[in-house]
NUTOR-448456 format. One record per residue (C-alpha): x, y, z; residue number from 1. Coordinates in steps of 0.5 Angstrom, whole numbers, plus 500, padded with zeros to 3 digits. Each point is the difference from the previous one (the first is absolute). Layout:
[pt [X; Y; Z]; NUM];
...
***
This chain:
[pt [192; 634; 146]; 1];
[pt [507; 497; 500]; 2];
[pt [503; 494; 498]; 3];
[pt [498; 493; 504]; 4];
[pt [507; 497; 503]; 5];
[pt [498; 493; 501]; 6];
[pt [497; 499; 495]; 7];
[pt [507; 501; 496]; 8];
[pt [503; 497; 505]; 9];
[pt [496; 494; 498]; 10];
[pt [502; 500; 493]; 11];
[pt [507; 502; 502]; 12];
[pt [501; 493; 505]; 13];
[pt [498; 496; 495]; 14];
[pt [504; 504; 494]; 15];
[pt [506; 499; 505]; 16];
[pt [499; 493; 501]; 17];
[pt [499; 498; 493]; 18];
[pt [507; 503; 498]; 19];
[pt [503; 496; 506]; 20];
[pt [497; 494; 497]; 21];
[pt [502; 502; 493]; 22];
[pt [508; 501; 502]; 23];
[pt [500; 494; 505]; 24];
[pt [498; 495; 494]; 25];
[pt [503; 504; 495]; 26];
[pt [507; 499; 504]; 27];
[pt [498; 493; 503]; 28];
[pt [498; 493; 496]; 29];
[pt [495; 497; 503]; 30];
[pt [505; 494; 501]; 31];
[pt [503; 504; 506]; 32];
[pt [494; 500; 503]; 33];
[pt [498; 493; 503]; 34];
[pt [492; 500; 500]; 35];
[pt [500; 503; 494]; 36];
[pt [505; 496; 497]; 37];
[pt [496; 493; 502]; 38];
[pt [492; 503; 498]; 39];
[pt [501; 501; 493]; 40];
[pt [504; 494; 499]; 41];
[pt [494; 497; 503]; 42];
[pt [496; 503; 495]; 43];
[pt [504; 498; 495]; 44];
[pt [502; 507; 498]; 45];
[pt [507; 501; 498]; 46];
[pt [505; 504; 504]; 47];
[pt [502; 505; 494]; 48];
[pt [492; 501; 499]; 49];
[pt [499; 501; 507]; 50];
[pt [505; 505; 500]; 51];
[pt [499; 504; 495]; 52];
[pt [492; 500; 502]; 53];
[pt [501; 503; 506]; 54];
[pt [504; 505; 497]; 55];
[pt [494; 502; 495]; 56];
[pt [495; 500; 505]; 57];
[pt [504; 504; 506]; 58];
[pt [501; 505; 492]; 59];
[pt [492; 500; 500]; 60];
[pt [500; 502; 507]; 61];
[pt [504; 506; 501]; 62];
[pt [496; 502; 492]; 63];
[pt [494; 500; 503]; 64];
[pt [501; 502; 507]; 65];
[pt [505; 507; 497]; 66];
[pt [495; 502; 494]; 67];
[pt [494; 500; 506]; 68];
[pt [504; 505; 505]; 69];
[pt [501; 504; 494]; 70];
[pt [493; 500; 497]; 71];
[pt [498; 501; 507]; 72];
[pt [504; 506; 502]; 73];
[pt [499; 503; 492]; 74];
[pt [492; 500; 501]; 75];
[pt [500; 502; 507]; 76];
[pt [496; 493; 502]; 77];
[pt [503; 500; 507]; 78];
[pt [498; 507; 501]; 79];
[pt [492; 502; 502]; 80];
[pt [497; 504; 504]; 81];
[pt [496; 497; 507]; 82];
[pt [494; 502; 504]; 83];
[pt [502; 504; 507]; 84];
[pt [497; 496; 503]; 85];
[pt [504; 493; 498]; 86];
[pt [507; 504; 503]; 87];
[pt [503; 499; 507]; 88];
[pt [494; 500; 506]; 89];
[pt [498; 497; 507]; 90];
[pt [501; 493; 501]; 91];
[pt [493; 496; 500]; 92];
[pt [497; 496; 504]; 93];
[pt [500; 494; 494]; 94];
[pt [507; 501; 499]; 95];
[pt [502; 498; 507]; 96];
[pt [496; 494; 499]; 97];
[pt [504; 498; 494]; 98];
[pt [506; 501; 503]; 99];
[pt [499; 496; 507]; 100];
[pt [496; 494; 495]; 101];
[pt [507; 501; 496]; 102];
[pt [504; 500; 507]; 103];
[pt [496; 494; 502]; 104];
[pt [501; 496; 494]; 105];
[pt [508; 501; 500]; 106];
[pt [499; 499; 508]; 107];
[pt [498; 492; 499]; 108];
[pt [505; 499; 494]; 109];
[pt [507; 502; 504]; 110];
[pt [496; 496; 506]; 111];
[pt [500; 494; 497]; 112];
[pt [507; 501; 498]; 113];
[pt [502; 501; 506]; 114];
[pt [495; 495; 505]; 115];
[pt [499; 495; 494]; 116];
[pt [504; 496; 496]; 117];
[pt [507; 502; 499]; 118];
[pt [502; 499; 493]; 119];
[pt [508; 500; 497]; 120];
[pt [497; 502; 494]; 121];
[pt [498; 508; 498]; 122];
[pt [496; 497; 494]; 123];
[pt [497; 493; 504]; 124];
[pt [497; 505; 505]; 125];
[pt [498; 505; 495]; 126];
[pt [496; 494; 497]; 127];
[pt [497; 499; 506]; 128];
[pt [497; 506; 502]; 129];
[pt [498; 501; 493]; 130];
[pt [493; 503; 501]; 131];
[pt [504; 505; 505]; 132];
[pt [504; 503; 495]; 133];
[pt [495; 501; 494]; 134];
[pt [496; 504; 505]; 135];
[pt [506; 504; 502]; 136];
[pt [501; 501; 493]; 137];
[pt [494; 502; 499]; 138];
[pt [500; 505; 506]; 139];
[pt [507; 504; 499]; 140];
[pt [499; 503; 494]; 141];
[pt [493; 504; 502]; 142];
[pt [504; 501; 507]; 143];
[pt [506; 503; 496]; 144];
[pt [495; 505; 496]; 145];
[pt [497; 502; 508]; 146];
[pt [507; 501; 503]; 147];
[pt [501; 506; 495]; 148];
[pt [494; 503; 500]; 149];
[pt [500; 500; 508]; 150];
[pt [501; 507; 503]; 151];
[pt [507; 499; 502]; 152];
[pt [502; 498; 507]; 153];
[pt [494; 498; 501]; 154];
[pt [497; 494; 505]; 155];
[pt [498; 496; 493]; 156];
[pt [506; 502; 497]; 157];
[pt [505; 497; 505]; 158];
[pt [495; 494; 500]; 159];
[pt [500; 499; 492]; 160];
[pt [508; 501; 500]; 161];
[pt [500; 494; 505]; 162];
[pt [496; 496; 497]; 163];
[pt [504; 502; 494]; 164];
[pt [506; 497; 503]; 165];
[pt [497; 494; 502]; 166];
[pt [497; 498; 494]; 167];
[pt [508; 501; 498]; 168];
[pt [502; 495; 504]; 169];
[pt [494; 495; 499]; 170];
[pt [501; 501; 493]; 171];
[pt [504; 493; 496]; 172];
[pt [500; 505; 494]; 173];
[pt [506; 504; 499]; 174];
[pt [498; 504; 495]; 175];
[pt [493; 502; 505]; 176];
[pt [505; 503; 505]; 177];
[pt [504; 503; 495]; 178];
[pt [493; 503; 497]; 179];
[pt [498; 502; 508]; 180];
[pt [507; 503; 501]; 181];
[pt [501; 504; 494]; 182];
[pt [491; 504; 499]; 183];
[pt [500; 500; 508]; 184];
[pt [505; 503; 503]; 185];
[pt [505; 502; 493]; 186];
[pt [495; 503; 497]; 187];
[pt [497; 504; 504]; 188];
[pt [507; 504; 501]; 189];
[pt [501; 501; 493]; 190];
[pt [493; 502; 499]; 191];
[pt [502; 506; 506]; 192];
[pt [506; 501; 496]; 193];
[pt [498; 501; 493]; 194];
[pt [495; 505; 503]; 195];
[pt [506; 504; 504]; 196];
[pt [504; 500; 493]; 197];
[pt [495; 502; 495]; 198];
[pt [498; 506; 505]; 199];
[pt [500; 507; 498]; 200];
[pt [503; 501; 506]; 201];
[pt [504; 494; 501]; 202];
[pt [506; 504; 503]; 203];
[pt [496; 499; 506]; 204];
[pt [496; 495; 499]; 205];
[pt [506; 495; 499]; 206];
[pt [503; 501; 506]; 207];
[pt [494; 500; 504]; 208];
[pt [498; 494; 497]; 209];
[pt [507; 496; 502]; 210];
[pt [499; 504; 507]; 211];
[pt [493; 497; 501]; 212];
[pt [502; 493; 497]; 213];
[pt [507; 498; 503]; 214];
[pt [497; 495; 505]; 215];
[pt [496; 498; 494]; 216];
[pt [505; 499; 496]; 217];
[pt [504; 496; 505]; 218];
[pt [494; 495; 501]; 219];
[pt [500; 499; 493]; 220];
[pt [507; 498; 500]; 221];
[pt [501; 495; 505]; 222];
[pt [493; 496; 497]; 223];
[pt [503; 501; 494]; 224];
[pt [506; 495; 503]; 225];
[pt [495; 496; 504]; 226];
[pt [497; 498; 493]; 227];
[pt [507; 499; 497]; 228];
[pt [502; 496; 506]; 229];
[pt [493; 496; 501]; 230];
[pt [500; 499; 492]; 231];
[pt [507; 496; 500]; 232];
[pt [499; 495; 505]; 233];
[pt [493; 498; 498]; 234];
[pt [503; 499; 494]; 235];
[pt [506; 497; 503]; 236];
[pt [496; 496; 506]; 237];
[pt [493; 499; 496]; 238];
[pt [502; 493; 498]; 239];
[pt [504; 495; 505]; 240];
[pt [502; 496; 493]; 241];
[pt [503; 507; 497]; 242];
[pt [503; 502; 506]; 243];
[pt [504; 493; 501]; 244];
[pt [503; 500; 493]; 245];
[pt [502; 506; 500]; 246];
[pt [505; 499; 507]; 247];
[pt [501; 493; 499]; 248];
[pt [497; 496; 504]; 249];
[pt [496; 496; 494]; 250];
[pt [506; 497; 499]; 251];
[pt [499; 493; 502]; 252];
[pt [504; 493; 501]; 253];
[pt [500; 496; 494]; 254];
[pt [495; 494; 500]; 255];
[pt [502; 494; 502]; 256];
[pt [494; 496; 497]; 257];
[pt [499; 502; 493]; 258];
[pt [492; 501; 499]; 259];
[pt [497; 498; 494]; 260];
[pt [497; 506; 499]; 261];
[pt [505; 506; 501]; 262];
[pt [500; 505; 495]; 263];
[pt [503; 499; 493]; 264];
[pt [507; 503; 499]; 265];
[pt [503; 502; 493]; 266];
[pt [508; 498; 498]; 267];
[pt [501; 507; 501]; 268];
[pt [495; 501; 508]; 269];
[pt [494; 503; 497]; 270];
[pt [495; 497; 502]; 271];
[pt [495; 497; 495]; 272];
[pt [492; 501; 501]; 273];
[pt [493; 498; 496]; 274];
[pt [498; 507; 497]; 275];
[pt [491; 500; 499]; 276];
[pt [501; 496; 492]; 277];
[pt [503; 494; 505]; 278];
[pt [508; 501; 497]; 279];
[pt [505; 499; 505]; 280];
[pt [505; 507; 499]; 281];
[pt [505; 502; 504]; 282];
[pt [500; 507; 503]; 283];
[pt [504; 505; 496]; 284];
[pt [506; 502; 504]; 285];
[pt [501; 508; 501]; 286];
[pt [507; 503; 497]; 287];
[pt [506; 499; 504]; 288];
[pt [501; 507; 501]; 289];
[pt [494; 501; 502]; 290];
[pt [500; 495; 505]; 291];
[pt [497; 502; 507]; 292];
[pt [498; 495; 506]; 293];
[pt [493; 499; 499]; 294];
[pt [498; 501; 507]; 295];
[pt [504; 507; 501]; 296];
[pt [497; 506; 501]; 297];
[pt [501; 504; 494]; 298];
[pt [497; 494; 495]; 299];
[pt [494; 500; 505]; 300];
[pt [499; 507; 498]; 301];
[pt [502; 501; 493]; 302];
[pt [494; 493; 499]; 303];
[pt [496; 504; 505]; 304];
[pt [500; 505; 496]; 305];
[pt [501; 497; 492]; 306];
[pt [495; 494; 501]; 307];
[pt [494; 503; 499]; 308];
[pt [502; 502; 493]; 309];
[pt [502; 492; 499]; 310];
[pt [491; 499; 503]; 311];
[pt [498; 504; 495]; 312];
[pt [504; 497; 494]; 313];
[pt [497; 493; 502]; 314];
[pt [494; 503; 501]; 315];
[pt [501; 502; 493]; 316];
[pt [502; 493; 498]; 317];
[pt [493; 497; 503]; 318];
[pt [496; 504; 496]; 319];
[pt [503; 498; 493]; 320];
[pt [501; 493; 502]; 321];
[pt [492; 501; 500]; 322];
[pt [499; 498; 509]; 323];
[pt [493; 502; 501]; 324];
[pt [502; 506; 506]; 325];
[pt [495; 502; 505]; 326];
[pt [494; 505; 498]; 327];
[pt [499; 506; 502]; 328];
[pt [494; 498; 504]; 329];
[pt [504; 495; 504]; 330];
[pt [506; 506; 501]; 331];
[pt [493; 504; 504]; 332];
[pt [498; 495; 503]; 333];
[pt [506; 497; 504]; 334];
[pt [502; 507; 502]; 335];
[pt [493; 501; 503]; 336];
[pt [502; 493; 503]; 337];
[pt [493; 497; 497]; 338];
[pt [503; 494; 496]; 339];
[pt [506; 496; 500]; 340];
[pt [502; 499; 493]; 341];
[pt [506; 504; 500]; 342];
[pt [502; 507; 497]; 343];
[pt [506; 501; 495]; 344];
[pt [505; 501; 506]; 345];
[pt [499; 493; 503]; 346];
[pt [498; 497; 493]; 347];
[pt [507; 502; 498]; 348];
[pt [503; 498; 506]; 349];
[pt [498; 493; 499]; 350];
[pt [502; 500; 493]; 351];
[pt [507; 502; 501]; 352];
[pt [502; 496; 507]; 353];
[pt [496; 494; 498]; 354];
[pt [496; 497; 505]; 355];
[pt [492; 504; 503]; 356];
[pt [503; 502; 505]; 357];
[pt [499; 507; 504]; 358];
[pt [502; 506; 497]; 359];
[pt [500; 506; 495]; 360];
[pt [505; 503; 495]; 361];
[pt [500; 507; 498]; 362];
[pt [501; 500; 491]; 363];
[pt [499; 508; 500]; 364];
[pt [496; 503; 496]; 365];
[pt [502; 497; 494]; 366];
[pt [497; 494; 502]; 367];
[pt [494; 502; 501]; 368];
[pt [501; 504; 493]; 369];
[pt [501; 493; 497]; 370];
[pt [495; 495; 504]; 371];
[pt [494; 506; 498]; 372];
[pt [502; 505; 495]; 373];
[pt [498; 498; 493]; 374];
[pt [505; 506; 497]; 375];
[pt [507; 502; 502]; 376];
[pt [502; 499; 507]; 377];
[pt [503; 507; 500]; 378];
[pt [493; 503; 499]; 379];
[pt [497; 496; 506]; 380];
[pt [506; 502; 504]; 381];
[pt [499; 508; 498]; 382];
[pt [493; 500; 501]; 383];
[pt [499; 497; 507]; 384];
[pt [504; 506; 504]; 385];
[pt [497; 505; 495]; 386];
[pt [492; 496; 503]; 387];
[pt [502; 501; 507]; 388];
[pt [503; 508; 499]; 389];
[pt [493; 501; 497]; 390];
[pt [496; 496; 505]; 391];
[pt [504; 505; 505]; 392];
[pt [498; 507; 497]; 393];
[pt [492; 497; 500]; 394];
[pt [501; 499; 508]; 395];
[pt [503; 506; 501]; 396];
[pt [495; 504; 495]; 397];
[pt [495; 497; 505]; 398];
[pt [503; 502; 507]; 399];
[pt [503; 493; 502]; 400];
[pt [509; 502; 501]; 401];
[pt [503; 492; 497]; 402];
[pt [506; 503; 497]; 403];
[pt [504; 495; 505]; 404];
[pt [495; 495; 499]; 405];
[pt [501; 500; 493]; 406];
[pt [508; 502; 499]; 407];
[pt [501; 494; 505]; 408];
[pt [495; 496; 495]; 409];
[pt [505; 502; 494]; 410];
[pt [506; 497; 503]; 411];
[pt [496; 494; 501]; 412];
[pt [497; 499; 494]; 413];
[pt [507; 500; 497]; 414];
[pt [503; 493; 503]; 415];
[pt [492; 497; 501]; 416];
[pt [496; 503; 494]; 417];
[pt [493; 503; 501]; 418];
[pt [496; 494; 501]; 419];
[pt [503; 498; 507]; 420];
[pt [499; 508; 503]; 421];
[pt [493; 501; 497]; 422];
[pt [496; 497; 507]; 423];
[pt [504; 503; 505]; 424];
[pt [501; 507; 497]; 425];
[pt [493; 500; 499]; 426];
[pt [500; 498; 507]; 427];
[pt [504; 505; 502]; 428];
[pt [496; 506; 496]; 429];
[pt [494; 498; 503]; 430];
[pt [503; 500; 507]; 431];
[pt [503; 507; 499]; 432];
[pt [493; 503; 497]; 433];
[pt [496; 496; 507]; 434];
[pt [506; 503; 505]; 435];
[pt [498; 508; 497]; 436];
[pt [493; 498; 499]; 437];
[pt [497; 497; 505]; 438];
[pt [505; 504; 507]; 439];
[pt [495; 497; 506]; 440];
[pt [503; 506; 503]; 441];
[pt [495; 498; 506]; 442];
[pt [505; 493; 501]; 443];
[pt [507; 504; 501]; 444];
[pt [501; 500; 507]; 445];
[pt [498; 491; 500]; 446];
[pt [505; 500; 494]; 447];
[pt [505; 503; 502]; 448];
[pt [499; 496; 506]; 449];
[pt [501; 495; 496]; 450];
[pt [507; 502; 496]; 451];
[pt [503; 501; 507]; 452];
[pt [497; 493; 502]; 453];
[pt [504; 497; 493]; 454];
[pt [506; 505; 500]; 455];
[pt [502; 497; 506]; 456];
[pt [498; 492; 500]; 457];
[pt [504; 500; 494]; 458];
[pt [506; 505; 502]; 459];
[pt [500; 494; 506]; 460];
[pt [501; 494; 496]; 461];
[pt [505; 504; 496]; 462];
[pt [505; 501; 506]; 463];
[pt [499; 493; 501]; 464];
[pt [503; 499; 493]; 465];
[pt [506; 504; 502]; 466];
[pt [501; 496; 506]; 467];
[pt [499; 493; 497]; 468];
[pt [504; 502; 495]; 469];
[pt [506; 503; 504]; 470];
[pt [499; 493; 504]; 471];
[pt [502; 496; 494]; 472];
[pt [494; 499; 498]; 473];
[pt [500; 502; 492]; 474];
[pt [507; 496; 500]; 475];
[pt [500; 494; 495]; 476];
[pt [504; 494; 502]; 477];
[pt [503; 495; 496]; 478];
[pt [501; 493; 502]; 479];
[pt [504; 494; 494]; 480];
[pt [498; 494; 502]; 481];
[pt [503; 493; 496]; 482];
[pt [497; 493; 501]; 483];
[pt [506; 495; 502]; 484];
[pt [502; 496; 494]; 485];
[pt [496; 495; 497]; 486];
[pt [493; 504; 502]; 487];
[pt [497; 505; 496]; 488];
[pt [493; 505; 500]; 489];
[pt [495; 496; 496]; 490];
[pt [494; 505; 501]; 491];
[pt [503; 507; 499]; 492];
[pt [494; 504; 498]; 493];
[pt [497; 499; 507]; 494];
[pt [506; 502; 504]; 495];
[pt [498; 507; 502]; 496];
[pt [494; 497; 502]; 497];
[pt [501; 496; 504]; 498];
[pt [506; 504; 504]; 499];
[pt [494; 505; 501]; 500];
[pt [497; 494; 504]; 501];
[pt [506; 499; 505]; 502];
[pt [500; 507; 502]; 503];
[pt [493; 500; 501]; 504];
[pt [503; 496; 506]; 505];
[pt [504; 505; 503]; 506];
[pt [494; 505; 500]; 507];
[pt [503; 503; 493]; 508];
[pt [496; 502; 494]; 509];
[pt [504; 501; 494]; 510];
[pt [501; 498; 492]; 511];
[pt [507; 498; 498]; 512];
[pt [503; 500; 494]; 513];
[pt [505; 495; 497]; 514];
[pt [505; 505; 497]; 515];
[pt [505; 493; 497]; 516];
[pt [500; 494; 500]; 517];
[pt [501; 493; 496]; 518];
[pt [499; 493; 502]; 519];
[pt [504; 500; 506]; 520];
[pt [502; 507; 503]; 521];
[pt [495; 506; 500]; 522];
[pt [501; 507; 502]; 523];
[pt [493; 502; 504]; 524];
[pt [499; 508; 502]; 525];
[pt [496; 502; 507]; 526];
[pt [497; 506; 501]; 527];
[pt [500; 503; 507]; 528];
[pt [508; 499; 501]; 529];
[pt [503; 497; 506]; 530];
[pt [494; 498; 503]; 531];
[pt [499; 495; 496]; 532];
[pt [505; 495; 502]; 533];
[pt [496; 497; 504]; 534];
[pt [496; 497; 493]; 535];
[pt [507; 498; 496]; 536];
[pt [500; 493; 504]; 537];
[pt [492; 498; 498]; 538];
[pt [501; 503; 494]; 539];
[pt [506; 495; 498]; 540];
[pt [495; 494; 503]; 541];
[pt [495; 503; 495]; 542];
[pt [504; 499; 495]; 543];
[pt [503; 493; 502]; 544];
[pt [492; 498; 500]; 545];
[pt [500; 503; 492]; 546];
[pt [507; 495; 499]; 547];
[pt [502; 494; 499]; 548];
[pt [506; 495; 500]; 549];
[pt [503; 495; 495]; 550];
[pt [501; 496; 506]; 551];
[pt [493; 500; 501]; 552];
[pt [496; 503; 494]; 553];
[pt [493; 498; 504]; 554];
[pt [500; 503; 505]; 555];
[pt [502; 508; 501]; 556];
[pt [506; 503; 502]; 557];
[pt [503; 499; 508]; 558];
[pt [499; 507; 503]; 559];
[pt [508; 500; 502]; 560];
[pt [500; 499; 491]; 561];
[pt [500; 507; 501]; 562];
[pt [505; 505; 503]; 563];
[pt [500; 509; 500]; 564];
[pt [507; 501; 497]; 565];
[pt [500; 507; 500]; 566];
[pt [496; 507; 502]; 567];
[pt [501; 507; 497]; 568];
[pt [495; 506; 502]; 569];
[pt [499; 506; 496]; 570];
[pt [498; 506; 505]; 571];
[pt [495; 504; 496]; 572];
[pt [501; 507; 502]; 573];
[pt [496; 505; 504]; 574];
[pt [495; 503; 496]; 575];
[pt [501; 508; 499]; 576];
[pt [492; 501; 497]; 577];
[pt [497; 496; 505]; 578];
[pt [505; 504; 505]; 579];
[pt [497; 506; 497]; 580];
[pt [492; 497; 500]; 581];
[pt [501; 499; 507]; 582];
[pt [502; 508; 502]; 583];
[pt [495; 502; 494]; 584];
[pt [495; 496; 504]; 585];
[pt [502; 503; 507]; 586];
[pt [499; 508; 497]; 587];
[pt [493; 498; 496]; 588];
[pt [498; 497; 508]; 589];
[pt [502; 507; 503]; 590];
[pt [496; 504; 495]; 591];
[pt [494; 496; 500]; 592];
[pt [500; 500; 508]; 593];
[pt [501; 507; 500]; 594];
[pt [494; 502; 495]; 595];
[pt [496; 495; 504]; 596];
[pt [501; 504; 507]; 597];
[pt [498; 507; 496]; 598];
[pt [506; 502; 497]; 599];
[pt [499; 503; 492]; 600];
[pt [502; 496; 494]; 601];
***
């Protein structure tokens, strides 16, 4: 009986990332941070209370989650003895199946990806192929929890880790690589090591543990860098609109037509907006020694990292202003895709960004505490790891090994709350409990079959990727055009659109995005680099026939009203995950072809 590892992993991410959070809205007002700063104007929430809630519940969250690890590790909760016959053991035929349906389904979405429609925007393509990344979601943990329990240097244990990795490139969620990286390949080293340093003999045991874990350990550190490589440019490439900003591309010619309904400036340049009460309040500037370019990707980061703090506040403030939250039953059942009333996360959104569009918003579980709780948030934020620590040893005491499953669900809950994991970690359990209860050892040879079939369409699709990606694929380009005076857009909520339709002509799938604009010069992002230079001149036609001219006010805009004025690409660099997916994918092939020609797994 020794100490659960992932389960304290869990806790100790999410301990992490709560004194992260803490320090950065503790360093930072929120007026530094341009997104913050504009959601709780909008809710009518003054800078300094902002500010100083954030600060509060980012207290709460280090609180909770530090007097959790110290009652776990006092009682000896993480510790519990297991069943023989839950340990290390020949890979079944169920578990075959569960990858290759795993592999099939990442299959179809990178597919897509590369044959469908070419997106700009990470988070536009995300959005699209939604159902694709809730089942990816769904999927990861469980075969996380299979690829350290595999019999190492296995068949299945090659096909988990590429299917690991694979999850790590398709995965629009930061935080979830980072999670993959450090219980899946970090882990599993640390484990090995505390075991070398606690031994009786660990003057031998040290040293043969580094002798037997040098190619290990190296692997581990060049997809250490991959993930730190991959985790900046998503965040620097994710939005076209950010991206642009921070090169300064979106800085356009002045209008030579003043529009009726430009943004309302105050004496000092901010600008003015209409909070949720109807008042016109202008945007608090930051300090001016705080001051940092909006777009910039040190800004990014910090807001990444600070803003769900700011959620949860405003969270908070719907509550008390007496804002009917979405109930419980509605939480379940969204995520069980049985209804379409939203959850707390897409609730939030709205409320925050205004409008009923698409998205959901993390407020912690602070949040969660205050739409649901009746007592004192700390309470609440206490009691769900501890629920999850306990359903964990009731699993174990029964034979089912869950510890990645449930220290994966402890870092989860620490940002979403209990109710958005509850589906899908019952989903999870019970799809371990299936794989070591029902083998089918009968279907090994056809399932195996089945994992070499799936292993090798999708390492197929992935060369394709690192290909069209050397060829410029994944690249963005920018073209600014400007109308000649006297002309102006008039309807600028359907450009992206119609500019979508005239690539169509050229054989071209794409979503643009319209990254700045106002009524006579505007910035539009491309994907697929400078290959779409044949669309620029339709794409200006199509935005002559959303324009019109004083001359003329009748009758749209002459296509030559408006002209490309300048190009910029932005190369993305070559992805060192994917590189590493595609060799991981090479290597677990061989395997499965030698055991399938008779060799011993």
């Amino acid at each position: 009986m020794g100490l659960r590892l992932p389960l304290l992993l869990g806790l100790l991410l999410a301990f992490a990332v709560a004194c992260l959070m803490l320090g950065v809205a503790a360093v930072f007002p929120v007026q530094v941070f341009p997104s913050g700063n504009y959601a709780c104007a909008i809710n009518s929430i003054a800078p300094e209370d902002c500010t100083a809630g954030a600060r509060w519940v980012g207290t709460l969250n280090v609180l909770a989650y530090g007097g959790v690890i110290a009652l776990a590790l006092w009682r000896r909760w993480l510790m519990v003895a297991v069943p023989a016959e839950s340990t290390v053991r020949e890979a079944t035929a169920s578990e075959y199946l569960f990858v290759a349906g795993s592999l099939t389904v990442m299959g179809i979405h990178l597919g897509l990806i590369q044959f469908g429609p070419a997106f700009v925007s990470r988070l536009n393509e995300s959005s699209a192929y939604g159902h694709f990344v809730s089942m990816e979601n769904l999927a990861l943990p469980a075969l996380l929890q299979l690829y350290l329990y595999a019999r190492p240097r296995s068949f299945l244990k090659m096909a988990l880790g590429v299917s690991l990795l694979m999850g790590m490139i398709l995965s629009p969620y930061r935080a979830m690589v980072v999670a993959l990286y450090a219980f899946g390949f970090l882990l599993p080293l640390a484990e090995q090591a505390c075991t070398a340093v606690w031994s009786k003999r660990r003057r031998q045991e040290f040293p043969a543990f580094c002798r037997r874990n040098v190619m290990t350990g190296l692997f581990a550190l060049l997809l250490g860098a991959a993930v730190v490589q991959a985790g900046i440019q998503d965040t620097r490439m994710r939005s076209p609109s950010w991206l642009a900003m921070s090169m300064g591309l979106s800085v356009l010619p002045r209008e030579h037509t003043a529009p009726a309904d430009a943004k309302e400036k105050a004496p000092g340049g901010q600008q003015v907006i209409v909070n949720r009460s109807g008042q016109r309040v202008v945007l608090p500037a930051p300090p001016a020694d705080m001051l940092m370019p909006p777009g910039d990707l040190k800004t990014r980061l910090g807001q990444r990292v600070a803003f769900p703090l700011y959620q949860a506040v405003m969270a908070g403030h719907l509550v008390d202003s007496g804002v009917e939250m979405p109930t419980l039953t509605d939480q379940l059942l969204r995520k069980l895709r049985l209804s379409d009333a939203p959850n707390l996360e897409e609730f939030l959104f709205r409320h925050i960004y205004g409008g009923a569009g698409l998205g959901e918003t993390t407020s912690l579980i602070y949040g969660e505490a205050r739409a649901y709780f009746p007592g004192p948030p700390i309470l609440w934020m206490m009691a769900v790891p501890v629920l999850l620590i306990f359903a964990w040893r009731y699993l174990a005491r029964k034979g089912v090994e869950t510890d990645v499953l449930f220290g994966f669900a402890l870092w989860r809950t620490s940002f979403a709350g209990l109710m958005p994991i509850l589906p899908s970690l019952f989903l999870q359990s019970l799809a371990l409990w299936g794989c070591r209860t029902f083998p089918m050892q009968r279907l090994k040879k056809p399932a195996h079959a089945l994992l070499v079939l799936a292993l090798l369409a999708v390492g197929g699709i992935q060369v394709w990727a690192l290909g069209a990606a050397l060829a410029g694929r994944n690249d963005i380009l920018y073209a600014r055009y400007d109308l000649t005076p006297g002309c102006y857009v008039q309807a600028r909520s359907m450009i992206a659109e119609a500019i979508g339709d005239a690539a169509l002509v050229h054989g071209q799938s794409m979503n643009v995005v319209v990254s700045a604009m106002n009524r006579t010069s505007l910035l539009v992002a491309f994907p697929a680099g400078m290959a779409t230079q044949p669309v620029l001149d339709d794409a200006g036609r199509a935005i002559a026939s959303l324009s019109v001219c004083l001359s003329d006010p009748a009758r749209q805009a002459p296509p030559e009203a408006v002209a490309v004025q300048k190009q910029t690409q932005v190369d993305r660099p070559l992805s060192i995950l994917g590189l590493l997916t595609a060799v991981g994918f090479l290597f677990a092939l061989f395997r499965g072809v030698m055991i399938w020609r008779g060799s011993r797994d």
